[in-house]
C-alpha positions in Angstrom: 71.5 116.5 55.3 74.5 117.4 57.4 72.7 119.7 59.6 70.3 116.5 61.0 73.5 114.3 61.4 74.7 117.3 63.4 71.3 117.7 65.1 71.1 114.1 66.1 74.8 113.7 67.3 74.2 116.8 69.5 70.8 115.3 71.1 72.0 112.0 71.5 75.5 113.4 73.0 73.0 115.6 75.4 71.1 112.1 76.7 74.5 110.5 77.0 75.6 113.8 79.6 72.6 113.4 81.2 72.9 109.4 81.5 76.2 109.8 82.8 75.0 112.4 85.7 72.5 110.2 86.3 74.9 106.9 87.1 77.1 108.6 89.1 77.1 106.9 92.4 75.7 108.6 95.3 78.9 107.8 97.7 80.4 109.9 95.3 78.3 113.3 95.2 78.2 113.2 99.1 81.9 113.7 99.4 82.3 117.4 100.3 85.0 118.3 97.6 82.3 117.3 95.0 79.7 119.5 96.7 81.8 122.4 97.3 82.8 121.9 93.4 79.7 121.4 92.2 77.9 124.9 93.7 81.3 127.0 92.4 80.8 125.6 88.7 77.4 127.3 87.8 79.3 131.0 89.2 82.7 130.4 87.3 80.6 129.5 84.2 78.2 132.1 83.9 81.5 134.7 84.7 83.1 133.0 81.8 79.9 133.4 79.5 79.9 137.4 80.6 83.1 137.9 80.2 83.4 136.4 76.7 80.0 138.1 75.7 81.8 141.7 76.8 85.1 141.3 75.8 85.0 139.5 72.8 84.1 140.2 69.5 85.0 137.2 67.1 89.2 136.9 67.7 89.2 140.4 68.9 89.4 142.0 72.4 87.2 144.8 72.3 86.4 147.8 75.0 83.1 149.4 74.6 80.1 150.3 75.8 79.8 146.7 77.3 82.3 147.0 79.7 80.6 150.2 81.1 77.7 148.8 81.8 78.9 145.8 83.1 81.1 148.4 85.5 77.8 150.0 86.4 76.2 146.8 86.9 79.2 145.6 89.4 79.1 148.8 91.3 75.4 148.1 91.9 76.0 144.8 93.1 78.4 146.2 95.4 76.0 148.7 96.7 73.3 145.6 97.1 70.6 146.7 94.8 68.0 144.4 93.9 68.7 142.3 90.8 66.1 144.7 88.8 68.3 147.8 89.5 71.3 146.1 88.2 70.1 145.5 85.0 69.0 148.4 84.8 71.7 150.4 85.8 73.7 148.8 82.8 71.1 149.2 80.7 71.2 152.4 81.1 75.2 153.3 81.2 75.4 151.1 78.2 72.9 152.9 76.4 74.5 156.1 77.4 77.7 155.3 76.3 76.8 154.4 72.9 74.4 157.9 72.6 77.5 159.8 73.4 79.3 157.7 70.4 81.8 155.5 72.5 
């Protein structure tokens, strides 16, 4: 039974987030800190998620065959290729990398 309480306290802790975006007064998202604030957050977060999802593995900081595709990915972007390419291109290094046994 500890699972639903869980369940429940997470959905009715999501509504509550949402609520609270939703009675934020619009004086307030207009001022240009908030605005310049609010288009970095979704960047910084998703560079947290990677970086957590390649570096970590439970307490551990671990270098493998994540970090060269994420290389390869980043060298991509650096070279502009289309958002298919960069997947793939790490993908592909990643796949690599483990076949040779790194």
């Amino acid at each position: 039974m500890n699972v639903w309480i869980a369940i429940g306290v997470t959905a009715v802790g999501c509504y509550a987030v949402k609520l609270a975006g939703l009675l934020v007064p619009a004086g307030a998202l207009e001022r240009p800190l908030v605005r310049r604030l609010a288009a970095l957050l979704p960047v910084a977060l998703l560079a947290a998620l990677t970086a957590q999802q390649t570096f970590a593995d439970g307490r551990e900081l671990v270098l493998d065959a994540r970090l060269a595709g994420v290389a390869a990915a980043a060298v991509a972007l650096v070279l502009r290729a289309p958002f298919l390419l960069v997947v793939a291109a790490a993908v592909v290094v990643t796949a690599g990398v483990r076949a040779v046994g790194g």
